[in-house]
N, C-alpha and C positions, 0 to 999 in steps of 0.2 A: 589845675591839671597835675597830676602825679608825674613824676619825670620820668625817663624813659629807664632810668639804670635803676629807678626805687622800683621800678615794672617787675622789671626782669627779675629781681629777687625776689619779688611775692609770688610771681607764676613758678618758682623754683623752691618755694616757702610752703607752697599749699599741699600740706599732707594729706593722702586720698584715704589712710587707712584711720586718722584723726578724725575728717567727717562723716566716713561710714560709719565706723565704730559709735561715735556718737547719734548720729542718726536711728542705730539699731537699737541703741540702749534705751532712745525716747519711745521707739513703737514700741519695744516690750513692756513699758508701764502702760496697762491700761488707763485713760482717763474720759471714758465715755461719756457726753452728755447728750439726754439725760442717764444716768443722775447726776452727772458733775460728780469725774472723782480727780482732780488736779493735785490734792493736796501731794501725793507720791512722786507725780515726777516734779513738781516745783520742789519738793525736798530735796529730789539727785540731784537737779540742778543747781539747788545753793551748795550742799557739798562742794561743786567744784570749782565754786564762783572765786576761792581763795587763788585757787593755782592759775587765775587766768587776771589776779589783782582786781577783783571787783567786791564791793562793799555791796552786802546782800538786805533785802528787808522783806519781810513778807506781810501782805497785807490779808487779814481774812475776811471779806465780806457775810459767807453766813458760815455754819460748820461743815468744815472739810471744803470749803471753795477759798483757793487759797492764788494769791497775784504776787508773783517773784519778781521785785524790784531790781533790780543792778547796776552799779555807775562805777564809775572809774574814778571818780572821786568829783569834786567840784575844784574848779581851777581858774582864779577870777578873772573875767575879761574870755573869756576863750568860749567861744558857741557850744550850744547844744545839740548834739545830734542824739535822735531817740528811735531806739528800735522797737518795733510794738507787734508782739508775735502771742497767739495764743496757743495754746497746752493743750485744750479738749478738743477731741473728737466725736463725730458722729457717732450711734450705738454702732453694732455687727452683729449677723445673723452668722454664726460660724462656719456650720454647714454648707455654703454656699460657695465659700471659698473653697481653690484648690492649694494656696499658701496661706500656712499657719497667719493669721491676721495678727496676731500678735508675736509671731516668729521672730522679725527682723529678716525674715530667709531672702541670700543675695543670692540669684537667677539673671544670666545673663546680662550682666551688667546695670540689673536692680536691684533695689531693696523694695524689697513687699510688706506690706501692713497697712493697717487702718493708723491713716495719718503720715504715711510716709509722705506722700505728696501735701498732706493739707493738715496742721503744715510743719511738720516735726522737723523736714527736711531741712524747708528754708529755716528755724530755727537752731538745729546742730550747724548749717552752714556762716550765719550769723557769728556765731561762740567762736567756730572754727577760724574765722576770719579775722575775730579779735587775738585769737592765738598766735596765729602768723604775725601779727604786729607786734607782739611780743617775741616773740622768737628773733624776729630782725631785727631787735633790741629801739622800736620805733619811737619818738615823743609823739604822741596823736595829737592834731592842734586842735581838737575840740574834747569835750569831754563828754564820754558815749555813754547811756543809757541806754539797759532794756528792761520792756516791762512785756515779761512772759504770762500772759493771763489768762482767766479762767473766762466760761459762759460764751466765745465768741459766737460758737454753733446757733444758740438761743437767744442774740443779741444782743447781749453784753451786760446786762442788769449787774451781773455780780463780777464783771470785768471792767474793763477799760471803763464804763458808764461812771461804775461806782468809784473810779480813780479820780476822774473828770470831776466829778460832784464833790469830793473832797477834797478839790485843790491839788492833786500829786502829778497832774502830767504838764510839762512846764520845758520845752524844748522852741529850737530856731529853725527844727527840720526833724521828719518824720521818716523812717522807711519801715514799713512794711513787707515781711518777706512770703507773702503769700501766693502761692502757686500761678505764676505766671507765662509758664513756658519763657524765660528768661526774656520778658518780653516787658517795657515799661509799661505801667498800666494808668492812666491818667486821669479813670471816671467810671463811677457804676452807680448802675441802677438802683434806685431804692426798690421798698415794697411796702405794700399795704394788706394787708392778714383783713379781712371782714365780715361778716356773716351778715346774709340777708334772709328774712323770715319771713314767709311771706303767708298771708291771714285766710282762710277760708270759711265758709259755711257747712256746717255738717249735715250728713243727709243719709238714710238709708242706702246700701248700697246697690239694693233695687232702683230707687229711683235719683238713679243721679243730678235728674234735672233739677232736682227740690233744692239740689245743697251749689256750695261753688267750690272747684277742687284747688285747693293750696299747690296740690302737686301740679296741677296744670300751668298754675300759673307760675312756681316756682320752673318747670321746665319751658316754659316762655322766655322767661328771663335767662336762665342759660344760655340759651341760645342765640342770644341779642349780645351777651359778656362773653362768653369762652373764644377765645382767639382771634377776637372781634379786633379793628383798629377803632382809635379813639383821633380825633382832632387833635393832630402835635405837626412839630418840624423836625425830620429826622436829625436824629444826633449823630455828629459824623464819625464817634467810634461804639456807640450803642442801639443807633439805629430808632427801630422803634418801639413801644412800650406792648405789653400786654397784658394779658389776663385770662387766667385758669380757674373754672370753677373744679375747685376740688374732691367734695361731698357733697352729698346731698342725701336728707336722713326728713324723713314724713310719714304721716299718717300710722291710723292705730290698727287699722286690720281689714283684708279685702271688701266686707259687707258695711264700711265706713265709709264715705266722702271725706276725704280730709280736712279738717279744718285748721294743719299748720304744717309749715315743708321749711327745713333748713340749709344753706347755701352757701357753702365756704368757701371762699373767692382767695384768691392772691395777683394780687393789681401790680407788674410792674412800673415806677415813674424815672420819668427821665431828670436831669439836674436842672432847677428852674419852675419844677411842678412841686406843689405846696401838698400838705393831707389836704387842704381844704379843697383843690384843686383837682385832687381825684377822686375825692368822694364825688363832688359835682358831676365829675361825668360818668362815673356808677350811676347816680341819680338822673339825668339827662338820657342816657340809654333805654334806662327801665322805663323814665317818662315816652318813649315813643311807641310803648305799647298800650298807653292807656291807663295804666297802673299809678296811685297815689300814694305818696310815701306817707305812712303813719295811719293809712286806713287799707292797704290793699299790700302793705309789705310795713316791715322796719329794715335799718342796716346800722349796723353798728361795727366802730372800727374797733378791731383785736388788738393791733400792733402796726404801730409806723416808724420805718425805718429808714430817712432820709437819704436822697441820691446826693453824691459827693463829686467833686472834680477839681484840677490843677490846671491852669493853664497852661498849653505844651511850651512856652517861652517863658515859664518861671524859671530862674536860675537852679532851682533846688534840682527841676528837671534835668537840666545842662549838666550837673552833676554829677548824676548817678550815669547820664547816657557818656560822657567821656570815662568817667570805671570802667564803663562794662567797652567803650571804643579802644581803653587801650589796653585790655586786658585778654578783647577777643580780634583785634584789628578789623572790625567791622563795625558800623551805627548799629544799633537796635533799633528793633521794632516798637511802636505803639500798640495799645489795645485798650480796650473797656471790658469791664467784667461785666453780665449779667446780673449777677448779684452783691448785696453788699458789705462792707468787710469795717475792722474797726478805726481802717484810716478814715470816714466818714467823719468821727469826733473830732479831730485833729483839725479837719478841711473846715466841717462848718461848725464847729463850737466853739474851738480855741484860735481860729486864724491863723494853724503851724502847717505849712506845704508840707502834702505827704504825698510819697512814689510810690506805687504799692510793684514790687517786683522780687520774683521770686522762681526757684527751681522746683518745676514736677508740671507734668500736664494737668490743667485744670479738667479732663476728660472725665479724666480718672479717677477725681478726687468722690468721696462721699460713694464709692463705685465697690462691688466685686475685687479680689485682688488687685486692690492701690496697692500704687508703687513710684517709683523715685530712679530716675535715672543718676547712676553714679558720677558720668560725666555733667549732668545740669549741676547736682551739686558741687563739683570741683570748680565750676566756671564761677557759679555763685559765691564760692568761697574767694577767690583771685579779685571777682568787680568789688564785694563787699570789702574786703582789706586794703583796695585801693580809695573807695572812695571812705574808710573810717581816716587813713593816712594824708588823703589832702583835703577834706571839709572844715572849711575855714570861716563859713558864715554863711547868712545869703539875705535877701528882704525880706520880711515880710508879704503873705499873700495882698493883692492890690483887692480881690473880693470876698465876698462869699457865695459862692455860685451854686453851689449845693442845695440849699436851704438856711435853715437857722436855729438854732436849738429850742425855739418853740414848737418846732414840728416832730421834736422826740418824744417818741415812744418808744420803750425797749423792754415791754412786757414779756416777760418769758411762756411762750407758747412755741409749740414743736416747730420746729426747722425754722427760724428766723434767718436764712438765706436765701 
């Protein structure tokens, strides 16, 4: 617990015009993915990693996908805490916007852009937060890491995955500053990317009766998967799982019977459900119309992206919700995200508790004129500087509730959120 007089000089410590400014500076670089353009703002970002005493490294997975390492140095005996925030954003269609998307433009008491909310924000507030600790001339009892990375949008192949894989992410505790409406987040949903093909008989398109229609049968199966519930136990911050058929793309031209229809699904699962486990009941659905897999359809999975969680009475939890208890004199809230984020690797790969919490509405994020409330980030900057100033350790996760790092996939295909 931070003490009450170390309080009151961070909430008098938190410069609003240091996290704006910084906040503005991240949306004006663009770093869209796809294509992944990171390498630019991880550049600004090292620049100023000296004046805030961080030791900078850059990691580059392919060209121009570039992972900004930061530590405070190593300091023996003293925990790790690791902050894991990513650089790329969603594309933009510009015209659609009424503020500049790359402006930084501040409108009553926001900042607007592509990524201001997801999550450049929680990002500049993070930096800002190590700032303040410096400023009050602080000794941190841990030694902090961030690893600002690239691909989260497209799930992380050439981010945080590729860190993971090569041995670089190595902490006692995880925060995640991703847009949370300052609200702890304890668990989200994985997903399953898959296309199902389903096989017909072609026929004149006179006589339809001679052929069998792909399309029929592929719109069969829709309608047994899209928004359909599957055999689960609700989860008490995620609720229940689903599933959206995407696309669907068949046949060669009106005076044909189809003989192949394609179906691209996106399966959400809950923390406890394997790939294995949702494929089954993809296949289990389809089997109640009759349909046999490998002669009357195929499915094949795209991308799997494990569902993650913390237990609400991990200590690491206890931590972050006393920052933000004494920084805002109230408990915060709980939440699960819909979708999934790169505290995932952390939960179930390396067995490091991670908090995912963070400033900007998740409404908004990926949306029309995103944006960033001024006040989420100023609050964000106060819980973050409190709880960089008393994280002193904590256990070890007791599971792995999530899944297991045999169920990754992290193929890059569009929107892997």
């Amino acid at each position: 617990m931070t003490r009450p007089d170390l309080v009151r000089k961070i909430r008098a410590a938190v410069d609003v015009d240091a996290v704006t400014g910084l906040t503005q500076d991240l949306v004006r670089i663009r770093s869209e993915n796809p294509p992944g353009r990171e390498t630019e703002i991880a550049g600004h970002l090292r620049e100023r990693a000296p004046d805030l005493g961080l030791a900078a490294t850059v990691v580059e997975t392919a060209p121009g996908r570039q992972n900004l390492l930061l530590t405070t140095g190593s300091r023996p005996g003293a925990p790790v805490l690791l902050v894991n925030g990513h650089l790329d954003t969603v594309p933009v269609r510009p015209n659609a916007w009424r503020h500049d998307p790359f402006g930084g433009e501040v409108a009553d008491g926001r900042i607007y852009g592509r990524g201001a909310a997801d999550m450049k924000g929680g990002v500049a507030a993070a930096l800002t937060a190590l700032q303040v600790c410096r400023s009050l001339g602080l000794e941190l009892p841990c030694e902090l890491v961030f690893h600002l990375v690239a691909d989260e949008e497209l799930g992380g192949a050439q981010g945080t995955a590729a860190l993971v894989a090569r041995d670089l992410v190595r902490a006692d505790a995880c925060l995640d500053p991703e847009p949370t409406g300052l609200r702890l987040c304890l668990a989200e949903r994985g997903l399953m990317f898959a296309t199902v093909t389903t096989n017909g008989v072609p026929a004149h398109g006179s006589e339809p009766a001679k052929g069998r229609s792909a399309i029929i049968s592929a719109a069969a199966i829709a309608q047994v998967l899209h928004d359909n519930e599957f055999p689960q136990t609700p989860h008490p911050l995620l609720g229940t799982t689903t599933c959206n058929v995407g696309t669907i793309r068949g046949g060669s031209g009106p005076n044909v019977v189809p003989e192949e229809c394609l179906l691209e699904i996106d399966r959400r699962v809950l923390p406890g459900e394997s790939r294995a486990m949702a494929v089954q009941g993809i296949v289990d659905r389809i089997a109640s119309l009759g349909l046999v897999r490998g002669t009357d359809y195929d499915l094949r999975v795209d991308t799997f992206c494990e569902p993650s969680e913390i237990a609400p009475g991990h200590p690491f939890v206890g931590y972050v919700a006393d920052a933000f208890a004494a920084m805002t004199g109230r408990a915060p809230g709980t939440t699960g995200l819909p979708f999934t984020t790169d505290a995932r690797f952390m939960r179930n790969q390396l067995g490091i508790p991670a908090v995912v919490f963070g400033p900007g509405d998740l409404a908004v994020a990926h949306t029309v004129d995103e944006y960033v409330e001024i006040d989420a980030l100023v609050t964000a900057v106060g819980v973050y500087a409190c709880l960089f100033a008393g994280f002193a350790g904590t256990a070890p996760m007791a599971d792995n509730a999530g899944g297991s790092s045999a169920d990754t996939d992290v193929e890059g295909v569009p929107s892997a959120r």
